[in-house]
C-alpha positions as CSV (number, residue, x, y, z in Angstrom):
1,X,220.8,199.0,-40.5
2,X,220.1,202.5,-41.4
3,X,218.6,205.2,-39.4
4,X,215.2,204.9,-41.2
5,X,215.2,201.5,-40.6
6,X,215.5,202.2,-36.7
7,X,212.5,204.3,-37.1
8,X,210.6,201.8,-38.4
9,X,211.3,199.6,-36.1
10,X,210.5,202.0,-33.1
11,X,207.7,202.2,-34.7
12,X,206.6,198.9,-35.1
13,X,208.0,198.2,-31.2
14,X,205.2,201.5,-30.2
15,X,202.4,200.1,-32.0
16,X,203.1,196.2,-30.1
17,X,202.7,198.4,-26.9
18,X,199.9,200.2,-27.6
19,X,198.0,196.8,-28.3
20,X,199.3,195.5,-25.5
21,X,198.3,198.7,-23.0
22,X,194.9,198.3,-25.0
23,X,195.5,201.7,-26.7
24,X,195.6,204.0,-23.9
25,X,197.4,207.1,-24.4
26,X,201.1,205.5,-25.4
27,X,202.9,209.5,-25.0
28,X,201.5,209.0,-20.9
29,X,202.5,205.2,-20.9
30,X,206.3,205.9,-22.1
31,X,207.2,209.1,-20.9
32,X,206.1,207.6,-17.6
33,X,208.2,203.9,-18.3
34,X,210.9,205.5,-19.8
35,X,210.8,208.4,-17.5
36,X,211.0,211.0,-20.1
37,X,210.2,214.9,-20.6
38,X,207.1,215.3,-22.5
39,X,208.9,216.5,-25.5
40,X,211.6,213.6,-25.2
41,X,208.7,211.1,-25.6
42,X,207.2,212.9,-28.5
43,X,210.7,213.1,-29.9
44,X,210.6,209.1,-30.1
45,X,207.1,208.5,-30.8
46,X,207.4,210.8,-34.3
47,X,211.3,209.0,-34.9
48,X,213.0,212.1,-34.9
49,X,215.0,210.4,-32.0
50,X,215.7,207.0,-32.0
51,X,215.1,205.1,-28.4
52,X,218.8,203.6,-27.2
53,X,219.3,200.1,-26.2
54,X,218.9,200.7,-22.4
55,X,215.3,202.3,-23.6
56,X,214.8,199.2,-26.0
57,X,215.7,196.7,-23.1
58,X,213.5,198.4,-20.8
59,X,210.4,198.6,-22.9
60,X,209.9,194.9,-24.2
61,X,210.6,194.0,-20.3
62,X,208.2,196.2,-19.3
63,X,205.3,195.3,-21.6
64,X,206.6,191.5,-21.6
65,X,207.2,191.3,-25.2
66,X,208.8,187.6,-26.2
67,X,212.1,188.1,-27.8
68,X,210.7,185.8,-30.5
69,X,207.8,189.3,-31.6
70,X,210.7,191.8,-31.3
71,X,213.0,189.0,-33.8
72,X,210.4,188.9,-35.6
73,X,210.5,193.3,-35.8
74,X,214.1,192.6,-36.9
75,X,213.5,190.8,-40.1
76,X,214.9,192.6,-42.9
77,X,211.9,192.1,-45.0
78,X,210.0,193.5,-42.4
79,X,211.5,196.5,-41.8
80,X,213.2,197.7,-45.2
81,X,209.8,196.1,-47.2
82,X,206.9,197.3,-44.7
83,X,203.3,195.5,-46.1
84,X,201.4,197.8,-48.0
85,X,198.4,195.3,-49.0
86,X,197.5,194.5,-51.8
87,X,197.3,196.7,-54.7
């Protein structure tokens, strides 16, 4: 996997927490899960740093995401072909 698709999947893995913390702030909610600096977490959230596996680990535990949703994150498709719509 590449870098960029890392950051895509961070950012899919953000956006599954934000549903799931009914779109309260998600900076507050990880910088207080992941116990990171405010500038860390905005590091993440914009992909210019990608979370580790510890981080990874911690988040879908937290926010009880089924391994099955975060598989599903994986899929090549998915991540290299994001869904644009239709044209």
């Amino acid at each position: 996997m590449t870098e960029k698709n890392y950051v895509n999947l961070q950012k899919k893995l953000f956006a599954l927490i934000h549903d799931k913390i009914n779109h309260q702030p998600l900076a507050k909610e990880l910088q207080k899960t992941l116990n990171l600096s405010h500038s860390a977490t905005y590091q993440r959230i914009r992909g210019e740093k990608i979370i580790n596996l510890e981080e990874f680990m911690l988040l879908i535990d937290t926010y009880k995401i089924p391994f099955a949703e975060v598989e599903t994150l994986t899929d090549k498709k998915n991540i290299s072909q994001p869904n644009l719509g239709s044209a």
